[in-house]
C-alpha positions in Angstrom: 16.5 34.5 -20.4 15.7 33.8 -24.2 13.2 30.9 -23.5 10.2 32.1 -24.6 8.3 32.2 -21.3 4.9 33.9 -20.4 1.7 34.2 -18.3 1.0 35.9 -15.2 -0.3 33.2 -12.5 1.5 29.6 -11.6 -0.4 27.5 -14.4 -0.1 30.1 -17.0 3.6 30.2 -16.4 4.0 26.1 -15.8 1.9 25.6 -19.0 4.3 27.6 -21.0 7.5 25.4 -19.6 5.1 22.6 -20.7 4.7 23.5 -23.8 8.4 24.3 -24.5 9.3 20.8 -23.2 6.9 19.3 -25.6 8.2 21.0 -28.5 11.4 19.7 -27.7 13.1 23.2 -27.3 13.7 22.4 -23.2 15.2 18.7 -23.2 15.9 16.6 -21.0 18.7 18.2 -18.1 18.0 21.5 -19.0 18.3 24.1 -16.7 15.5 26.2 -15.7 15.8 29.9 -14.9 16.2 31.0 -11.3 13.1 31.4 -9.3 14.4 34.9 -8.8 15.5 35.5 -12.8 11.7 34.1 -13.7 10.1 36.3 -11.6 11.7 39.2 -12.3 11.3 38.7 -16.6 8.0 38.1 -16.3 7.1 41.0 -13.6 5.1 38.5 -11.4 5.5 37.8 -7.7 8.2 35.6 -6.7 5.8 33.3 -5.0 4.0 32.8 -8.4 7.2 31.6 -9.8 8.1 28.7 -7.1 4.4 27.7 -7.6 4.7 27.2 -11.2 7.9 25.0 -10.6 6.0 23.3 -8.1 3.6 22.3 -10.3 5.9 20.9 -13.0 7.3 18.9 -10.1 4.1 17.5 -9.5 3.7 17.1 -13.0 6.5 14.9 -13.4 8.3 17.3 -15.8 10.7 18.6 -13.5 12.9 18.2 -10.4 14.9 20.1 -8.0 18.3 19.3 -7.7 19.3 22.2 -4.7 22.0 24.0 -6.0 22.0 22.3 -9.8 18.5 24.5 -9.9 15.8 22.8 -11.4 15.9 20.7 -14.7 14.2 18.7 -17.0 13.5 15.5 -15.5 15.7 12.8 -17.6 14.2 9.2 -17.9 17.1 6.9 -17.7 16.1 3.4 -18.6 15.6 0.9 -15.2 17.3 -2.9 -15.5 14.1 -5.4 -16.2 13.8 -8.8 -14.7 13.7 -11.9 -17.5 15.6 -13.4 -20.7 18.3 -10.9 -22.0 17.0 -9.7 -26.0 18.9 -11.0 -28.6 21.9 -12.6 -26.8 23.7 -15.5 -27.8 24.9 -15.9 -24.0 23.8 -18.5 -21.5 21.8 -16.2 -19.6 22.0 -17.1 -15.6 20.5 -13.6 -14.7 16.8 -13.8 -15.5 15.0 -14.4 -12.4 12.7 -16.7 -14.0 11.1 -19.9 -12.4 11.4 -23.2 -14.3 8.7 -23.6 -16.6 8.5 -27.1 -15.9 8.2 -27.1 -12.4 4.9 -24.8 -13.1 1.7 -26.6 -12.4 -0.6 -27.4 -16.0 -3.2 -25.1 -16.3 -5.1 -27.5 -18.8 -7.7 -28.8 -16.6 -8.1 -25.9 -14.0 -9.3 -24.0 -17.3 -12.0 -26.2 -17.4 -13.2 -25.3 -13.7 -12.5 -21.7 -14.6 -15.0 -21.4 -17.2 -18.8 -21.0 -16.1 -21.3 -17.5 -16.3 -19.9 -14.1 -17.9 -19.4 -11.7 -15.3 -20.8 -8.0 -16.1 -20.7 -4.3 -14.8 -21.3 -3.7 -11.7 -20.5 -6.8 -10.1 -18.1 -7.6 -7.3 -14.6 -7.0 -8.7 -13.1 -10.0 -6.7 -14.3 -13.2 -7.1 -15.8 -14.6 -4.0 -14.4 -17.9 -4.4 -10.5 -16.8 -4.4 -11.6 -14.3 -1.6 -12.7 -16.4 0.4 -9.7 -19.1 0.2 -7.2 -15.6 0.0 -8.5 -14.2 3.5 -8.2 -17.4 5.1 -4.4 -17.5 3.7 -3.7 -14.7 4.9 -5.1 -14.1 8.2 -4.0 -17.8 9.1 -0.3 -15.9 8.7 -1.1 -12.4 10.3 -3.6 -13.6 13.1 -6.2 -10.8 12.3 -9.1 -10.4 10.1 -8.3 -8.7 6.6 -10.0 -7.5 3.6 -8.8 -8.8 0.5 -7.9 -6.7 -3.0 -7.1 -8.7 -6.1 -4.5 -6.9 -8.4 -2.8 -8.0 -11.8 0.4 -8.9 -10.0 2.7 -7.4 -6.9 4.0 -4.7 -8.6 0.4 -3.4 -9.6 0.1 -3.6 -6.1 2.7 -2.1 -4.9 2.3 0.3 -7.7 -1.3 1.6 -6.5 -0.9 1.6 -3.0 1.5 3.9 -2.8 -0.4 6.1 -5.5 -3.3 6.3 -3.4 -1.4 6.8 -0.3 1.9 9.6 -1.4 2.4 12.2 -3.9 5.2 13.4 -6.0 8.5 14.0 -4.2 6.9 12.0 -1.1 9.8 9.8 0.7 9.7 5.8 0.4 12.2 3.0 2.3 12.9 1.0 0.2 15.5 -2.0 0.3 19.3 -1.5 -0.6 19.8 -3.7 -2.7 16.1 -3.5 -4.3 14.1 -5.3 -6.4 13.8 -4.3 -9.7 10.0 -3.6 -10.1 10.4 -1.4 -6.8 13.3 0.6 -8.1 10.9 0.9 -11.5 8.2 1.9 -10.0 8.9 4.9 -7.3 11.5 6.5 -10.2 8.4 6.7 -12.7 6.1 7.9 -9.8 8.7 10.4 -8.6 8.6 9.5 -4.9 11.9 9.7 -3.1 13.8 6.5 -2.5 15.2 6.3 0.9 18.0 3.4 1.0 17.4 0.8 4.2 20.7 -1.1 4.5 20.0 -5.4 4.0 21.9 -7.8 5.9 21.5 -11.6 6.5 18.5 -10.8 9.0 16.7 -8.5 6.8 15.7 -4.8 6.9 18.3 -3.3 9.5 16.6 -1.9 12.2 19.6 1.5 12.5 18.7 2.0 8.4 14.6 1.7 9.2 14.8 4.0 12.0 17.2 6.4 10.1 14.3 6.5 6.9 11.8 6.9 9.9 13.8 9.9 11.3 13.7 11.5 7.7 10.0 11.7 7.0 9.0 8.5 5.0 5.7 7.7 4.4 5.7 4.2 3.3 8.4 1.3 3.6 8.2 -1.3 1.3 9.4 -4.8 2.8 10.1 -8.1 1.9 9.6 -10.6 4.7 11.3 -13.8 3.1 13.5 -14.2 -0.3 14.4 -10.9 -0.8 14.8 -10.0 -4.6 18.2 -10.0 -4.8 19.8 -11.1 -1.7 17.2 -13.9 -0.8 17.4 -12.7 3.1 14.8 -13.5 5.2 13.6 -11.5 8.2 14.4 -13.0 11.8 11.8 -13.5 14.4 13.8 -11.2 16.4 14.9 -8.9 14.0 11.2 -8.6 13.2 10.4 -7.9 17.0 13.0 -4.9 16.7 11.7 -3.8 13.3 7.9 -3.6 15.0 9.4 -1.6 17.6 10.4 1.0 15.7 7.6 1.2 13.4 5.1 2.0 16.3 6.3 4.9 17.0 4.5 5.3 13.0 1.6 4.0 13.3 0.6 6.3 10.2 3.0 5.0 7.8 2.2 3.0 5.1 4.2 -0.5 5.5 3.7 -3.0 2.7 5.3 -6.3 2.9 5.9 -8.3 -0.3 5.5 -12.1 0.1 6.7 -12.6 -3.2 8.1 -16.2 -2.5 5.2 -17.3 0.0 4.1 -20.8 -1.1 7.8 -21.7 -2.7 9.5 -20.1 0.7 10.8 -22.5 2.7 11.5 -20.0 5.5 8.2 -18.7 8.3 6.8 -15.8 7.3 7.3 -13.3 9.9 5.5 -9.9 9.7 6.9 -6.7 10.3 3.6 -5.0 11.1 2.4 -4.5 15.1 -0.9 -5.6 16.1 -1.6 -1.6 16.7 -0.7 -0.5 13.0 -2.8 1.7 11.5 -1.5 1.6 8.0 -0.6 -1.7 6.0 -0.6 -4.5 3.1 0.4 -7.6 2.6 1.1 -8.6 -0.9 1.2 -12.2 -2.4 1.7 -12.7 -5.8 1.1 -16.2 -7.8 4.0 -15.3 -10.5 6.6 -17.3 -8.6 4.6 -20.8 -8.3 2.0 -20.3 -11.5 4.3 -18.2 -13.7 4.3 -15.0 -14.7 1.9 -15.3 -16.9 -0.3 -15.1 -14.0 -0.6 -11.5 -13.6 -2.7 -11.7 -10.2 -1.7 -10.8 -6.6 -4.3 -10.9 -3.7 -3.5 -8.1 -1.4 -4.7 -8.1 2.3 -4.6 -4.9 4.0 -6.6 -3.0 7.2 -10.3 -1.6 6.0 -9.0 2.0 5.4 -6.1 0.9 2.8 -8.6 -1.5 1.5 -11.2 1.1 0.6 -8.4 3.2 -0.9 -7.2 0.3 -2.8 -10.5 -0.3 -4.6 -11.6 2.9 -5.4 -9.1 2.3 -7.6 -9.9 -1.2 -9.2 -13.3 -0.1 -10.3 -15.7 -2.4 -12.8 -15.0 -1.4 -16.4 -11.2 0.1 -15.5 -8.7 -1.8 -13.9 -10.4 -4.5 -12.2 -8.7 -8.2 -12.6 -10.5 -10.7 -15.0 -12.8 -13.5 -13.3 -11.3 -16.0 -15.5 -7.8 -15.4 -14.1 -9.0 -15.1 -10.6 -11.3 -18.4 -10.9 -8.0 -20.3 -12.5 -6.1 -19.2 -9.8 -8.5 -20.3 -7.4 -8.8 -23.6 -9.6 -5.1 -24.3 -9.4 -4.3 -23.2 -6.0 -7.2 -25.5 -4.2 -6.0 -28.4 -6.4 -3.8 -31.0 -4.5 -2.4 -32.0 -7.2 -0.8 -28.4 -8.4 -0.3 -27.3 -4.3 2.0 -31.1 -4.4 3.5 -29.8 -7.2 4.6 -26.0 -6.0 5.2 -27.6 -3.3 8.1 -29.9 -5.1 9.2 -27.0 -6.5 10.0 -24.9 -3.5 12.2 -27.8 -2.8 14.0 -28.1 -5.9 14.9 -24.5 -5.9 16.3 -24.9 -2.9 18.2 -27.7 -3.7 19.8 -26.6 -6.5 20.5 -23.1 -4.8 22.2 -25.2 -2.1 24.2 -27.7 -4.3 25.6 -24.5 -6.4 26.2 -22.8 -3.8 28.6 -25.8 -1.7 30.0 -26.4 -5.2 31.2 -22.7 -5.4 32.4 -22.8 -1.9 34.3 -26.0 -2.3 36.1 -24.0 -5.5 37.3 -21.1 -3.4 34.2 -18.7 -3.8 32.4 -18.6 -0.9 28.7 -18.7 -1.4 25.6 -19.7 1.0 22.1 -20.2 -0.4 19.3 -18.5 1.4 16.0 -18.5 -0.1 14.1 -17.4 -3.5 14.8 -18.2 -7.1 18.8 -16.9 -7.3 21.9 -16.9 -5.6 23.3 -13.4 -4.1 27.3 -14.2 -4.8 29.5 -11.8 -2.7 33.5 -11.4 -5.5 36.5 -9.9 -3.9 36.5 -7.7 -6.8 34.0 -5.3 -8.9 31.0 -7.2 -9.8 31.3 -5.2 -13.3 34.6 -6.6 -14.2 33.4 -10.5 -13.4 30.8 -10.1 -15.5 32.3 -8.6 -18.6 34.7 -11.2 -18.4 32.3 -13.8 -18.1 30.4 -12.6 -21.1 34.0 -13.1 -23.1 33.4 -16.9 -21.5 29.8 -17.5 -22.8 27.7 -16.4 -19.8 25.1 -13.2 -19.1 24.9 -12.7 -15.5 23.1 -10.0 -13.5 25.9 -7.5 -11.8 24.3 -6.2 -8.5 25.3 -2.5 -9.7 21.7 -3.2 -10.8 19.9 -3.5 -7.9 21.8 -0.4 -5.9 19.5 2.5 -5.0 22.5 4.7 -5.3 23.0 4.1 -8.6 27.2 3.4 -9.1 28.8 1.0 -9.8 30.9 -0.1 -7.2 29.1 -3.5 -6.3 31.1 -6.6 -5.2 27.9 -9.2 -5.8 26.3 -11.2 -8.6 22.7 -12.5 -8.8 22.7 -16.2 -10.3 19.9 -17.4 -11.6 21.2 -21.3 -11.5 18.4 -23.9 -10.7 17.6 -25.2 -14.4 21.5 -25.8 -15.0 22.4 -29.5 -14.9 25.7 -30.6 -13.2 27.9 -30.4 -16.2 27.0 -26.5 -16.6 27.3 -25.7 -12.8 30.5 -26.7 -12.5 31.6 -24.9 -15.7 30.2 -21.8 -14.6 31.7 -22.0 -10.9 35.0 -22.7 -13.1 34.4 -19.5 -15.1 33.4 -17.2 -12.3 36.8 -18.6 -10.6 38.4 -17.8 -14.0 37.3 -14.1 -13.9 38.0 -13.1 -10.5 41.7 -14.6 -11.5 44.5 -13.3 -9.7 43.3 -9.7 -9.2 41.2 -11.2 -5.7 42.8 -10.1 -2.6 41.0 -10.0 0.8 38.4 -7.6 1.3 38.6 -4.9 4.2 35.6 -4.7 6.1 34.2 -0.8 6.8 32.3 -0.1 10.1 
């Protein structure tokens, strides 16, 4: 062992490691001794040795790969939602809303003005809570307590903070949303895949996360980021069923969509659940810009959830909340969102019969983009649309498993006129070419 390793108890040792990966002389997928080899060097119980790796692990700094050993955690970059930097390309793989189907802000600022807010006061403005729990419990049929975060992934981000710990499990949805995938990597929780079909979460690939210890599921009841599914009624019913046999796990559903949806929300959460959330963000309907999500969640994840939002920290500005509340009591900007859930859908549901019609099968669900299934790699379409003018997102992506073997595309299509729709259809027809041939179904 030439690392220059010492100290006698768990944080002596673990500090050392630190210090060496600091100092840039342990990078990034190096190798750390064996337990065994560690203890032995440094004459310490072997016990002291896997508590000093546990630690790292913790820490962040390391991770166990079973027979690889343990290495150097390496930060491999996560795909980003929004405008591709510096391209020339007509990007259709942002995920953005339509700036001009975004309600003016101009005169809700007005309302939003009024007394400075100081230490020490309520971090949620009463006005916003007050039309936020009505919302909400008008969609679970319970009473909730509302949290205000900057945005659903802050959310999603702090709930499971204050509910896991490193190397904890997590469902998430295969394919996943971006800021999901982003945020339990960086955390170093352990993704658990949950297969998606048209009906939402599967209930074989819930129960099958369930059987191997989760502690939280993250869900997304309607548009699901990227396949814009939306849970079933009955699917839901199934999806309860299996959950209450947890009553302890964390289950936070992420109404992303809600006021542009124009599917029922349908919760996945039984009336006997101990442990739960439901997200709504504004950044679909007021841009996102709008850093602000309400949360409503039962009193024990509630009082978790604030301890963490505390005055003169983290909680969200009383400007922002009192525009929000401004815009979203308006009738005026509701009309407006309103309109724009329709035109999304719309446009989603013109491309899509436009695609069809051209010999590439596509159906429009809900949510800002199209989930196109190619009877080839989704990799080789989009280089060779890039050759044709166009940046679209491959759904290699949005796999949890990290390779690239995906046959979909995410389009992100409703701003394109009529002209540009049917040259992109033409192009995507273009680059699938003559190497389609039918696909063979497994399982």
């Amino acid at each position: 062992m030439d690392l220059d390793i010492h100290g006698e108890t768990a944080s002596e040792i673990a500090e050392s490691f630190r210090a060496l990966t600091e100092r840039g002389i342990l990078r990034p997928g190096d190798a750390l001794p064996p337990v065994r080899a560690l203890a032995e060097a440094l004459g310490v119980n072997r016990n002291t040795a896997v508590a000093a790796y546990r630690q790292l692990t913790v820490a962040g700094v390391v991770e166990s790969r079973g027979r690889a050993g343990t290495r150097v955690i390496e930060r491999a970059p996560v795909a980003q939602e929004g405008f591709a930097a510096d391209s020339v390309l007509r990007d259709v793989g942002t995920g953005n809303p339509d700036p001009a189907w975004i309600p003016d802000i101009a005169t809700a600022l007005a309302t939003a003005a009024g007394r400075p807010v100081l230490y020490g006061e309520p971090v949620v403005d009463a006005g916003l809570e007050r039309w936020a729990r009505q919302w909400m419990s008008a969609d679970l049929g319970r009473d909730v307590r509302i949290t205000v975060t900057s945005g659903a992934a802050d959310a999603v981000e702090r709930l499971l903070a204050q509910s896991l710990t490193r190397d904890d499990a997590v469902a998430l949805e295969d394919p996943c949303f971006l800021a999901s995938i982003h945020t339990v990597r960086l955390a170093g929780y352990r993704p658990v895949a949950v297969p998606i079909d048209e009906e939402g979460m599967t209930v074989a690939g819930l129960r099958a996360a369930l059987e191997q210890g989760v502690r939280a599921v993250v869900h997304t009841p309607r548009a699901q980021n990227p396949t814009g599914a939306s849970v079933t009624a009955e699917r839901a019913t199934q999806l309860r069923a299996v959950l209450a046999e947890h009553p302890y796990v964390l289950v936070i559903e992420d109404d992303h969509f809600s006021m542009l949806s124009r599917q029922p929300f349908v919760s996945i959460v039984g009336a006997n659940h101990r442990r739960w959330a439901l997200v709504r963000s504004v950044s679909k309907f007021l841009g996102p810009d709008m850093c602000l999500a309400v949360t409503a969640s039962d009193p024990d994840t509630a009082d978790r959830l604030a301890m963490r939002l505390t005055p003169g920290t983290t909680w969200v500005s009383h400007l922002l909340q009192r525009l929000t509340h401004a815009l979203v009591t308006d009738t005026t900007s509701r009309a407006q969102i309103d309109a724009a859930g329709s035109h999304y859908a719309a446009r989603n549901r013109a491309f899509a019969e436009r695609a069809t019609s051209a010999g590439l099968p596509a159906r429009a669900r809900d949510g800002l983009s199209l989930w196109v299934e190619l009877p080839i790699a989704a990799r080789t379409v989009a280089e060779r649309l890039m050759r044709r003018g166009w940046l679209v997102r491959s759904g290699d992506d949005f796999s949890l498993s990290g390779d690239d073997s995906s046959h979909h595309v995410r389009l992100t299509v409703h701003d394109l006129d009529d002209a540009d729709a049917e040259r992109l259809i033409a192009d995507l027809v273009a680059a699938v070419g003559r190497d389609a041939t039918p696909r063979t179904e497994v399982g």
